[in-house]
N, C-alpha and C positions, 0 to 999 in steps of 0.2 A: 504494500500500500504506500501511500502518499504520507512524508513526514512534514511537520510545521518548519516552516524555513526552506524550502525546498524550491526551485525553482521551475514553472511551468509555463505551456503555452495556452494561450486559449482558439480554441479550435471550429467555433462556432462564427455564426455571421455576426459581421457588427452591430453594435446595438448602442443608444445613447440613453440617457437617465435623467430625468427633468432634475435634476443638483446638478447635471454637468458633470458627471463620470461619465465615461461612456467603456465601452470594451469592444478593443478592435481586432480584429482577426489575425491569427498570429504575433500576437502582444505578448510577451512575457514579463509572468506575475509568481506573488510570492506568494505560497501555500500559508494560512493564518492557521487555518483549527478548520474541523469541517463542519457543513454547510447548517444551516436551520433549514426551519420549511419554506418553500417545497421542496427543496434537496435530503433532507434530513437523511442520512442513513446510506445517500445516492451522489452527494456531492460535497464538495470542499469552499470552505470561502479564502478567495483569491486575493489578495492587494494585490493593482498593477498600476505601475509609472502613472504620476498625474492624479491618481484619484485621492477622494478625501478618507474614504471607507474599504473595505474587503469589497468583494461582491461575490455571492453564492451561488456556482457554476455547480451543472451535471457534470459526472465524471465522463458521460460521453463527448462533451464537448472541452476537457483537458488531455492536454497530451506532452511527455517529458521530453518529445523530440517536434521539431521546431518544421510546423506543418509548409509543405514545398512551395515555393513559388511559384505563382501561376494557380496555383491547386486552389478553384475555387471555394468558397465556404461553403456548408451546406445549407439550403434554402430554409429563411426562415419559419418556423411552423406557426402556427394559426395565434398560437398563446405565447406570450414574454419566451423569449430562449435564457433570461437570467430570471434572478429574484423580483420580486416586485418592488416596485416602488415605497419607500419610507411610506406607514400607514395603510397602505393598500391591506396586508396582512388581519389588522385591527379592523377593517371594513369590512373584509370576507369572515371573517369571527363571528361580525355580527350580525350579517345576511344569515348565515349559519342559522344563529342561537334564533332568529327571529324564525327562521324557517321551520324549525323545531318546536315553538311555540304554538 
């Protein structure tokens, strides 16, 4: 597995983050601890160059070797390719709990 300190790539499409981090394809970032939800169990949270925070990457979309050039990214899928957005989490909680209700 993946240790804390460790250096990685991210291997997913780019993605930007309304704070202004963004994470860019073939970026390498530094393994912090692993991921919360929706990773938990599945992913690691990354710092990389520029950002303020980690940001909580699938392990599908980390890689210890440094994805080829040219080699496109994989295409976006329909839902966020990273964590959600600050708060989002605390939203969906409470769609949740309300649904449940």
């Amino acid at each position: 597995g993946y240790q804390a300190g460790e250096l990685v790539y991210y291997a997913g499409p780019s993605h930007s983050f309304p704070d202004g981090d963004r994470l860019r394809h073939a970026a390498r970032g530094q393994v912090r601890r692993a991921a919360g939800w929706p990773y938990q169990g599945r992913g690691l949270q990354v710092l990389f160059p520029g950002n303020a925070e980690g940001v909580d990457c699938p392990l599908e979309q980390l890689s210890r070797c440094r994805p080829r050039e040219g080699e496109p990214p994989p295409p976006e899928p329909s839902s966020a390719a990273a964590a959600p957005a600050e708060g989002e989490e605390e939203e969906k909680a409470a769609e949740e709990t309300a649904e449940e209700t």
